[in-house]
C-alpha positions, 0 to 999 in steps of 0.5 A: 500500500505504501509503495502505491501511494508513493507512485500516487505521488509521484504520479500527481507531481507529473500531472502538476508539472504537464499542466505547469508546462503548458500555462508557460506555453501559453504564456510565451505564446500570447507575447509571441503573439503580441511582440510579433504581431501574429494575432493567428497564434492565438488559436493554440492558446485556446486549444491548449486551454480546454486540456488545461481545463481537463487537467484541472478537473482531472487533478483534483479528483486524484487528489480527493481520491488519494485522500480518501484511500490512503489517509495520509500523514500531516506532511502528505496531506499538506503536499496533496492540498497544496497540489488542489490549490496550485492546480487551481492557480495554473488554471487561472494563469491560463485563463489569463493567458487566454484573456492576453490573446482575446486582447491581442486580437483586437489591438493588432487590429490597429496600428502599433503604438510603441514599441514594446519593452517593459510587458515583454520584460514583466512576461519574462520574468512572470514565466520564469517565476511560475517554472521556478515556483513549480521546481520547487515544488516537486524539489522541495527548494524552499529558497527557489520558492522565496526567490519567487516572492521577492521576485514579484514585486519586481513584476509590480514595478514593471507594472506600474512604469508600462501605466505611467509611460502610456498614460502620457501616450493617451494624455497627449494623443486621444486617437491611442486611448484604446490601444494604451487601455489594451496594454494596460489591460495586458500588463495588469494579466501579466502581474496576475499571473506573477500574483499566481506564481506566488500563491504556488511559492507560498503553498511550497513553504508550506509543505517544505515548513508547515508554515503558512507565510501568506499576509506576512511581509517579514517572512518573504526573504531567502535564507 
């Protein structure tokens, strides 16, 4: 029975990391999209959407089953939640993946407006957070996972420069006011998805320390 719960494990780590695989293909996807102006990029976006949304349903009933079956330790029920809630947070990486292509599509409808530097940089850095969050998870990396939170705010800066400079664009120029909005809208789905990034490294604390660090600044910092 205990080597069967271990391949449950194991097994469940799989599925978390294919599922993390493919939120980081959207990702890189929908700003592939966005830099190069390839707005028919956006279908594989949504198709890998729905075996996101298959995966989602699809992990929580491992994990509730796993549960009920094996009745695991305070240290393994504490990594099978956590996996329920990351599960739930790459699904909504994805979703705002999904919402990064649906507003692409309407700004490539216009012409540019400037060229693009800080949301590239901030989708960089929110795509490494989440493969570094889901590392060390599987890894069990407690200071992989406070590099990501220190990381965030980072991507919050970056956030706030892309409001200021297209604010002036707008300001100055009426005729860029939707495709400023657009950006912004895009930049704030890029912070959401380093938001979610987060979550994950703060569900690795808590599975590595049994300590839940959410809401507490002073213990973001690697040691």
């Amino acid at each position: 029975m205990e080597r069967h719960f271990d391949q449950d494990l194991q097994q469940l780590k799989e599925r978390i990391l294919y599922m993390g695989s493919l939120a980081e293909t959207m990702i890189h996807i929908v700003i592939k999209a966005l830099i190069e102006r390839q707005g028919d990029l956006g279908k594989d976006v949504f198709r890998h959407e729905k075996e996101v949304n298959q995966l989602q349903i699809e992990i929580d009933d491992r994990c509730i089953k796993m549960i009920a079956l094996h009745q695991p330790t305070a240290s393994d029920l504490r990594f099978i939640t956590a996996a329920m809630k990351i599960n739930s947070d790459l699904e909504r990486i994805a979703d705002q993946a999904v919402n990064i292509a649906q507003t692409t599509e309407y700004l490539l409808q216009e012409p540019q407006l400037k060229p693009l530097i800080d949301v590239p940089r901030m989708a960089e850095i929110a795509k490494k957070m989440l493969k570094d969050a889901l590392d060390s998870f599987v890894n069990r990396d407690e200071n992989l996972a406070r590099s990501v939170l220190v990381r965030d705010d980072e991507v919050d800066d970056l956030k706030d420069q892309v409001f200021r400079e297209l604010l002036t664009y707008m300001i100055s120029d009426p005729a860029t006011i939707k495709r400023g909005l657009d950006l912004i809208l895009i930049s704030r789905n890029i912070e959401r998805i380093a938001d979610h990034a987060t979550n994950i490294a703060e569900d690795v604390i808590y599975v590595i320390l049994g300590k839940d660090i959410r809401h507490n600044a002073e213990e973001i910092t690697i040691a």
